[in-house]
N, CA, C and O atoms as CSV, one atom per row, in Angstrom:
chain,resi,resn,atom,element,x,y,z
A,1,UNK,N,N,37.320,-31.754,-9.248
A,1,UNK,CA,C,37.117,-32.529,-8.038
A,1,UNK,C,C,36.319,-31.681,-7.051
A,1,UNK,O,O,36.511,-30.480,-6.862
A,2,UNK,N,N,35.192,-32.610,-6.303
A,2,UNK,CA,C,34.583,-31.876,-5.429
A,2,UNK,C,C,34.673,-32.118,-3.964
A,2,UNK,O,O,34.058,-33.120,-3.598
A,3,UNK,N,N,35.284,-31.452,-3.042
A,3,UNK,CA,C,35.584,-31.740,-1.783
A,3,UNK,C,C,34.540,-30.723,-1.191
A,3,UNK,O,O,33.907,-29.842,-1.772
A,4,UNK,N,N,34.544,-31.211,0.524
A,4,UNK,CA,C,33.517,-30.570,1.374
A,4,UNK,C,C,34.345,-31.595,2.659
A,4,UNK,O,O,34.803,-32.738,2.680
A,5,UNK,N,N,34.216,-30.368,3.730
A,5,UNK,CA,C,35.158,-30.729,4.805
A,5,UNK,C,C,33.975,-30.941,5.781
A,5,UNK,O,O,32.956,-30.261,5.903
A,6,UNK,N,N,34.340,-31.990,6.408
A,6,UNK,CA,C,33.488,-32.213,7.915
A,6,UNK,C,C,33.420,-31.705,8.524
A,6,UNK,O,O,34.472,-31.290,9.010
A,7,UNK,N,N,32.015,-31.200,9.143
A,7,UNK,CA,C,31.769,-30.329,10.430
A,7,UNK,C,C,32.395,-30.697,11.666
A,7,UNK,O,O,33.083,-31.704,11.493
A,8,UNK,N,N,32.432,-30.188,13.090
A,8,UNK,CA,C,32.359,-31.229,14.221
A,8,UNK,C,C,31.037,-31.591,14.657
A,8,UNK,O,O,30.966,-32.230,15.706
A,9,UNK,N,N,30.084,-31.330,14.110
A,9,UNK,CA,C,28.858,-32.106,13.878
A,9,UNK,C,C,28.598,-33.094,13.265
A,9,UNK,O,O,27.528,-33.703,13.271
A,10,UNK,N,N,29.946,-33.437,12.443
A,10,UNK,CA,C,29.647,-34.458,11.300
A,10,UNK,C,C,28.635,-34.307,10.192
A,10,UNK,O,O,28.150,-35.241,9.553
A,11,UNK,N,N,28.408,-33.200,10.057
A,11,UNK,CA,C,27.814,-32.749,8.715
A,11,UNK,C,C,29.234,-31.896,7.398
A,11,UNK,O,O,30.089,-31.041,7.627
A,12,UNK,N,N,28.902,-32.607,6.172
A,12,UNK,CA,C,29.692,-32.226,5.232
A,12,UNK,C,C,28.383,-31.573,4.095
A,12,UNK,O,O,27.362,-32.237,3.916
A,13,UNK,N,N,28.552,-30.483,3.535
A,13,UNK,CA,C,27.817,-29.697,2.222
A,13,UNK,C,C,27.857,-30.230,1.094
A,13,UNK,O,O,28.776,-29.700,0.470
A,14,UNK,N,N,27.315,-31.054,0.450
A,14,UNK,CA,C,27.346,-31.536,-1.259
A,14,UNK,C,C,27.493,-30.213,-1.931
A,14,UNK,O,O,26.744,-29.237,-1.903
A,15,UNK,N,N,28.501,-30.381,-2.474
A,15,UNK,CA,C,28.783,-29.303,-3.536
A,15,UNK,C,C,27.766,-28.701,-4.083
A,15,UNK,O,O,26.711,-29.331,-4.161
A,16,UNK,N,N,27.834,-27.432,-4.557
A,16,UNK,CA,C,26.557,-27.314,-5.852
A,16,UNK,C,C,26.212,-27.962,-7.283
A,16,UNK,O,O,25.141,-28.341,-7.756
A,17,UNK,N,N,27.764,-27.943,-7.889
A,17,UNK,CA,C,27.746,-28.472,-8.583
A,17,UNK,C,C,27.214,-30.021,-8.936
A,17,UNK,O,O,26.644,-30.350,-9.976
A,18,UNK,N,N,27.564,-30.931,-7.742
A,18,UNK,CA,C,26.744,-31.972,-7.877
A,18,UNK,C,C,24.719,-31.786,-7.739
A,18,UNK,O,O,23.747,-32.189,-8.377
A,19,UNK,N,N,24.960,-30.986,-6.577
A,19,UNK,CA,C,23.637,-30.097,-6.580
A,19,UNK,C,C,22.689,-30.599,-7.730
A,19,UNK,O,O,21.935,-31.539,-7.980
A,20,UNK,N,N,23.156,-29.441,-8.284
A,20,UNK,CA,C,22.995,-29.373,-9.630
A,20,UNK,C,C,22.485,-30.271,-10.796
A,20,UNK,O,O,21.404,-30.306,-11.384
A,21,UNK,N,N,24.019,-31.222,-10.969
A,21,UNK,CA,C,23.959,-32.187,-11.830
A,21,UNK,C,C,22.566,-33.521,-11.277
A,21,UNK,O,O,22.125,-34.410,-12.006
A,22,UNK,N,N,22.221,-33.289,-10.053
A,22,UNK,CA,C,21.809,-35.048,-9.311
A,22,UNK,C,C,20.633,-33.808,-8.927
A,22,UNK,O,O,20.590,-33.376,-7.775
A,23,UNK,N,N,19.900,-33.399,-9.760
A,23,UNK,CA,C,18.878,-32.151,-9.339
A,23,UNK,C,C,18.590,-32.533,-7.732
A,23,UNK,O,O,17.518,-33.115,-7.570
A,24,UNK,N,N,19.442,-32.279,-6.423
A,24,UNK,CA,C,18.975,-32.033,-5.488
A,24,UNK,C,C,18.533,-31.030,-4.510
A,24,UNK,O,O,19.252,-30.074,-4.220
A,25,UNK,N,N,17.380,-31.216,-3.996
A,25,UNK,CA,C,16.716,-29.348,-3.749
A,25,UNK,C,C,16.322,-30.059,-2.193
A,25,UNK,O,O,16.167,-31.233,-1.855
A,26,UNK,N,N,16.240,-28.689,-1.399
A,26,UNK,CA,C,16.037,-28.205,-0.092
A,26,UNK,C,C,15.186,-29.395,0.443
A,26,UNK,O,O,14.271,-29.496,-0.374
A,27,UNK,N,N,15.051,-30.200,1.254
A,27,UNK,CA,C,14.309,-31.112,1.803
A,27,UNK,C,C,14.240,-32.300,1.766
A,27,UNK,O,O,13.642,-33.138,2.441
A,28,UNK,N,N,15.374,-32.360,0.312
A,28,UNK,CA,C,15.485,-34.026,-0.401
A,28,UNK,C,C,15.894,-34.898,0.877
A,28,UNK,O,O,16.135,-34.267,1.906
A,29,UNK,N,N,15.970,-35.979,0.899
A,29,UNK,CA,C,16.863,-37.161,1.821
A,29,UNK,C,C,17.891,-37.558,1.577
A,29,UNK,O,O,18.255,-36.952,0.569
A,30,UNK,N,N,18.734,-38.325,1.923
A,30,UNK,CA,C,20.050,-38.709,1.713
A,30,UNK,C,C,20.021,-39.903,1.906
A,30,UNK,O,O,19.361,-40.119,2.922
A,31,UNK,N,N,20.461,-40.969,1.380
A,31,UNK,CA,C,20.994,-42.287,2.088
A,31,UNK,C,C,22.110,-43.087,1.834
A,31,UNK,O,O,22.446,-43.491,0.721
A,32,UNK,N,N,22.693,-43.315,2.927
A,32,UNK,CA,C,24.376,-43.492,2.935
A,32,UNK,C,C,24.387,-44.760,3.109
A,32,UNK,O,O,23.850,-45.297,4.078
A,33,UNK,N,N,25.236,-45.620,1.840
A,33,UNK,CA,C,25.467,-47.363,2.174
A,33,UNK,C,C,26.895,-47.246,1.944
A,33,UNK,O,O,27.523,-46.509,1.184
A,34,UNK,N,N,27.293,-48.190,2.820
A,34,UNK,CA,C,28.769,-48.736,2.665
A,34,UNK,C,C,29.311,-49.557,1.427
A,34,UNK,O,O,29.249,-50.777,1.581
A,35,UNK,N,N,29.772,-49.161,0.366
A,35,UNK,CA,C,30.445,-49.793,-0.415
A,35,UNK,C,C,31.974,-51.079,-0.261
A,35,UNK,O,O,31.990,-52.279,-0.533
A,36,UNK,N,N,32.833,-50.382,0.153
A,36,UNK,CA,C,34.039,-51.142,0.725
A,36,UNK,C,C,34.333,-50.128,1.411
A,36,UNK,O,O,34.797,-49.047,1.048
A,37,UNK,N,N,33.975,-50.599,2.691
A,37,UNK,CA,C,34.769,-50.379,4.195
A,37,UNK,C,C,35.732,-50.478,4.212
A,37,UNK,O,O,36.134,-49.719,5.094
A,38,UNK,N,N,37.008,-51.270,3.509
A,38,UNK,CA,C,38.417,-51.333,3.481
A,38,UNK,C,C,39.049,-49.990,2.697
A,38,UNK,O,O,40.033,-49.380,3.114
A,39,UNK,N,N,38.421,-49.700,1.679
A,39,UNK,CA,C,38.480,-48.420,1.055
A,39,UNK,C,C,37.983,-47.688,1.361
A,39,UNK,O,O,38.455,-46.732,0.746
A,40,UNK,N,N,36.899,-47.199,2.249
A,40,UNK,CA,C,36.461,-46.146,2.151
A,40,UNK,C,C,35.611,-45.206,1.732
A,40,UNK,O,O,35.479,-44.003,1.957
A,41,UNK,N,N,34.723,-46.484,0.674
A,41,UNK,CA,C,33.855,-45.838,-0.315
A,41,UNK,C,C,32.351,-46.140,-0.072
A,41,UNK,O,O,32.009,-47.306,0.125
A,42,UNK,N,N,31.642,-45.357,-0.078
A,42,UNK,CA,C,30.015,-45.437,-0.118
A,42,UNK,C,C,29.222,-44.994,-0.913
A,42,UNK,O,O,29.635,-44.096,-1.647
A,43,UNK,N,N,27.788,-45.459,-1.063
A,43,UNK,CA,C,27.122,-44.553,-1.911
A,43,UNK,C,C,26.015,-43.770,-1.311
A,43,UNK,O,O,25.491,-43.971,-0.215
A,44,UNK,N,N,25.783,-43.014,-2.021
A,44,UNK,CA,C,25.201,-41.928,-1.467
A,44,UNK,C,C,23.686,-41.481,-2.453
A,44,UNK,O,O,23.667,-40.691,-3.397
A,45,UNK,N,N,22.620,-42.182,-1.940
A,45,UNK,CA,C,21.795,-42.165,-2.719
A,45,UNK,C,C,20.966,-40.927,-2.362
A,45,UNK,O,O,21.359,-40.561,-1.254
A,46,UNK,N,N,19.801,-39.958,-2.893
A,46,UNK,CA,C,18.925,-38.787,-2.862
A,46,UNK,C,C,17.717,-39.442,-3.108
A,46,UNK,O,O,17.499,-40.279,-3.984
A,47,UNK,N,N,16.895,-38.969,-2.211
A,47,UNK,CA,C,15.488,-39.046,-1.938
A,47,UNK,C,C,14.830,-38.227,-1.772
A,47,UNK,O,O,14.579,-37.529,-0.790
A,48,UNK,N,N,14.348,-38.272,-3.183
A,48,UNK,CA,C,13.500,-36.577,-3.306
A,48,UNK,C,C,12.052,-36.697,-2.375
A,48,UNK,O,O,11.248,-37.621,-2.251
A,49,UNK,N,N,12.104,-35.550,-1.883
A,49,UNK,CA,C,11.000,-35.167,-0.882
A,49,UNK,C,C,9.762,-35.275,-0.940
A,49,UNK,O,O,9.031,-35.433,0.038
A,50,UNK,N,N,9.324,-35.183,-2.371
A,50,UNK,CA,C,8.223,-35.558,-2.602
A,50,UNK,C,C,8.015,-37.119,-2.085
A,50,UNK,O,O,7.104,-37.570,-1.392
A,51,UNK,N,N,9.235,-37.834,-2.688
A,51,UNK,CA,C,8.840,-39.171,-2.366
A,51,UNK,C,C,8.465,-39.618,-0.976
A,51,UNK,O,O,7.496,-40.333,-0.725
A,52,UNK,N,N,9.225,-39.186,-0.191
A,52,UNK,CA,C,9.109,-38.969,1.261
A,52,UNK,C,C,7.295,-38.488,1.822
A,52,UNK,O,O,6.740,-39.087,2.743
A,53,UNK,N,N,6.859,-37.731,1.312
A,53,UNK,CA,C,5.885,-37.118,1.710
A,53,UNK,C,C,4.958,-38.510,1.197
A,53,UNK,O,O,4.310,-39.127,2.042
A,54,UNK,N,N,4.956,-38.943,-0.258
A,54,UNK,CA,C,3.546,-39.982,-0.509
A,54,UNK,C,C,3.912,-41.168,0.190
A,54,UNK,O,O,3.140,-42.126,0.228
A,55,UNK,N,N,4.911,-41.181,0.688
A,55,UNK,CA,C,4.915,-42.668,2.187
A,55,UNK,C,C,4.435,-42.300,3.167
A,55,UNK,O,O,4.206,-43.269,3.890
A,56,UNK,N,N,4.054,-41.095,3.746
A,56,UNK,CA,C,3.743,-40.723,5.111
A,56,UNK,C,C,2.203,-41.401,4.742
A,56,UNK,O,O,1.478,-41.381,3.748
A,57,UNK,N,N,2.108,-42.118,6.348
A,57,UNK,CA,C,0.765,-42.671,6.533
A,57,UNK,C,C,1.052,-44.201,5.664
A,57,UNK,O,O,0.129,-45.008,5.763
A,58,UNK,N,N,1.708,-44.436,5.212
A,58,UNK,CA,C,1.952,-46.149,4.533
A,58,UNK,C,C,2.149,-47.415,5.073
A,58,UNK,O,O,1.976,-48.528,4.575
A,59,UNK,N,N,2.523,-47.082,6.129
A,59,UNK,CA,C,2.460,-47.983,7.362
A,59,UNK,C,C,1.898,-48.004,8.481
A,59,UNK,O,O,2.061,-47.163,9.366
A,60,UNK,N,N,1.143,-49.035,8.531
A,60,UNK,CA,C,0.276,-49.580,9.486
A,60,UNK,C,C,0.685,-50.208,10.804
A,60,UNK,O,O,1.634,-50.980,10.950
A,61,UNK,N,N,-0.161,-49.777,11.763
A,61,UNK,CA,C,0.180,-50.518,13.048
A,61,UNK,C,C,-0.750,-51.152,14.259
A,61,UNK,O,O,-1.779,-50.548,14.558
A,62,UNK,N,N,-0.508,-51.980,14.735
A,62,UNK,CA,C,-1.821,-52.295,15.712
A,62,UNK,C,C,-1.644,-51.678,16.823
A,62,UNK,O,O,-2.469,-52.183,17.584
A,63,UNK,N,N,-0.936,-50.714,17.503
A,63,UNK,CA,C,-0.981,-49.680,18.573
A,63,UNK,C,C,-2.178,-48.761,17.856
A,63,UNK,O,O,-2.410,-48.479,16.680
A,64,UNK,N,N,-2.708,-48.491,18.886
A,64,UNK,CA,C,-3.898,-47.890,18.676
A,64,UNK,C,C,-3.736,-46.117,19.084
A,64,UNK,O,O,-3.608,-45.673,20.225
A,65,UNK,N,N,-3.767,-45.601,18.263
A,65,UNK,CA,C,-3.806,-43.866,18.259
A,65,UNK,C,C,-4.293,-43.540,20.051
A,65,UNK,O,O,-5.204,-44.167,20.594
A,66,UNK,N,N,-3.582,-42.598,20.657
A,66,UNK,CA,C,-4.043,-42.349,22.485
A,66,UNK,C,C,-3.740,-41.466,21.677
A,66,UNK,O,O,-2.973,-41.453,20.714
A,67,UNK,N,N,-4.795,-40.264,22.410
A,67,UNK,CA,C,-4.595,-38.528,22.608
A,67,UNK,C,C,-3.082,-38.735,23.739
A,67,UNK,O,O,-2.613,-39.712,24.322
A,68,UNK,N,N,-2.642,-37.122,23.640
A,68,UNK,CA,C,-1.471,-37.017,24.610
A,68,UNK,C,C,-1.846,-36.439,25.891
A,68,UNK,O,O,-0.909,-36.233,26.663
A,69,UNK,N,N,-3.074,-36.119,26.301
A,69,UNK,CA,C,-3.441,-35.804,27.157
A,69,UNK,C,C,-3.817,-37.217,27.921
A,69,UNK,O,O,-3.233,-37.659,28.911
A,70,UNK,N,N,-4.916,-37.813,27.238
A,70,UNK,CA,C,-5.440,-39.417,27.253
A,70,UNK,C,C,-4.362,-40.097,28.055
A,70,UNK,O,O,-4.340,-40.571,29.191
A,71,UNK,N,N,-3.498,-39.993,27.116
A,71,UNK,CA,C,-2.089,-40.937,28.018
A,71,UNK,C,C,-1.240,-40.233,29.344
A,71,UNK,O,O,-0.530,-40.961,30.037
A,72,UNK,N,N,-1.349,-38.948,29.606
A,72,UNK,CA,C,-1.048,-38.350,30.546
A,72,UNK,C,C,-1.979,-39.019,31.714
A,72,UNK,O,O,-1.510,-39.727,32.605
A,73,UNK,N,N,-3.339,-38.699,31.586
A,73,UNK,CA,C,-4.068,-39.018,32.416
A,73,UNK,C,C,-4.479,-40.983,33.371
A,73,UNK,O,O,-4.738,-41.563,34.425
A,74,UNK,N,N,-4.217,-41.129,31.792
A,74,UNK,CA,C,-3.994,-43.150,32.665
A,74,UNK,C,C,-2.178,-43.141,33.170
A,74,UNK,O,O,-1.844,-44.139,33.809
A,75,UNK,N,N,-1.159,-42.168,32.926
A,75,UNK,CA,C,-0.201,-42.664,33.219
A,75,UNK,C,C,-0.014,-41.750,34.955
A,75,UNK,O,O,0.786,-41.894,35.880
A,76,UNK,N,N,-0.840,-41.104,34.797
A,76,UNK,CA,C,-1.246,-40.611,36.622
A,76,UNK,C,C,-1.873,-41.299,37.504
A,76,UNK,O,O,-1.439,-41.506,38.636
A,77,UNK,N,N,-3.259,-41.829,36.934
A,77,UNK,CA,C,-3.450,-42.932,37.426
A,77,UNK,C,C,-2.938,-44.201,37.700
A,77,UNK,O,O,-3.437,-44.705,38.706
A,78,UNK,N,N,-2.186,-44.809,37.183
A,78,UNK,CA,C,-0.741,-45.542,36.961
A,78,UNK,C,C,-0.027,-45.359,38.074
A,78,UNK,O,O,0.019,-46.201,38.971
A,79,UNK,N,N,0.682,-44.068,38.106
A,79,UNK,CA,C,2.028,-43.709,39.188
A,79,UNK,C,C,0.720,-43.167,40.748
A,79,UNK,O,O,1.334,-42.525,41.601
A,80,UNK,N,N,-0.437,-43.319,41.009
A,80,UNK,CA,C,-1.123,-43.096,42.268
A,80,UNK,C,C,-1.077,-44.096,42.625
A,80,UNK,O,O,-0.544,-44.244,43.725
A,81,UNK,N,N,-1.661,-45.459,41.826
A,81,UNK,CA,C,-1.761,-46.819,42.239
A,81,UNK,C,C,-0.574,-47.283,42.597
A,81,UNK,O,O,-0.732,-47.907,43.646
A,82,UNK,N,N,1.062,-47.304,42.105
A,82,UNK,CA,C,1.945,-47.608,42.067
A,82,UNK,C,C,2.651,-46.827,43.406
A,82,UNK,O,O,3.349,-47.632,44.023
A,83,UNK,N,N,2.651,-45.714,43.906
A,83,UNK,CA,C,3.331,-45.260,44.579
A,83,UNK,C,C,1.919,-44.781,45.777
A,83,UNK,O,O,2.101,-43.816,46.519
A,84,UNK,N,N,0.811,-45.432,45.819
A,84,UNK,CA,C,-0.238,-45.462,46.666
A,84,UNK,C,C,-0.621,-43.996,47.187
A,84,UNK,O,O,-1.051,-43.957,48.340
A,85,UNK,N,N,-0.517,-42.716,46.450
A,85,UNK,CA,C,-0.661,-41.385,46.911
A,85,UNK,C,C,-2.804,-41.656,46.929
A,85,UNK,O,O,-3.651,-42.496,46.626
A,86,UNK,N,N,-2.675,-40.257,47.516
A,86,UNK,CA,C,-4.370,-40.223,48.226
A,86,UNK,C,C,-4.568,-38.888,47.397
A,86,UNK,O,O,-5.639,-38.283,47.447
């Protein structure tokens, strides 16, 4: 049996041994679904990192890319008009 005690962070350590067996390595993902809430039980699926990485950029959006400066600068202009400074 493999136990792992809760942080007060609410982080718990997957054993090694499962580690191991469910080849999970440094960076993988985790994802936690509720099985029966009356019991107590969930599953706990791994998302290897790689996979993670060939989704980045996979989704599309119609907000349009602003520099962070860009948006600094209209959101000054913004709070002059709004609060009428000279």
């Amino acid at each position: 049996m493999n136990i792992s005690t809760v942080t007060t962070k609410g982080q718990a350590t997957i054993p090694e041994e499962i580690r191991r067996l469910l080849n999970i390595n440094i960076g993988d993902k985790v994802s936690f679904t509720t099985i029966e809430p009356h019991t107590k039980q969930i599953m706990i699926k791994i998302i290897p990192s790689n996979v993670v990485d060939q989704l980045v950029g996979s989704l599309s959006s119609k907000v349009k890319y602003v520099d962070f400066k860009e948006v600094r600068k209209i959101a000054g202009k913004l709070l002059v008009k709004k609060y009428k400074i000279k």
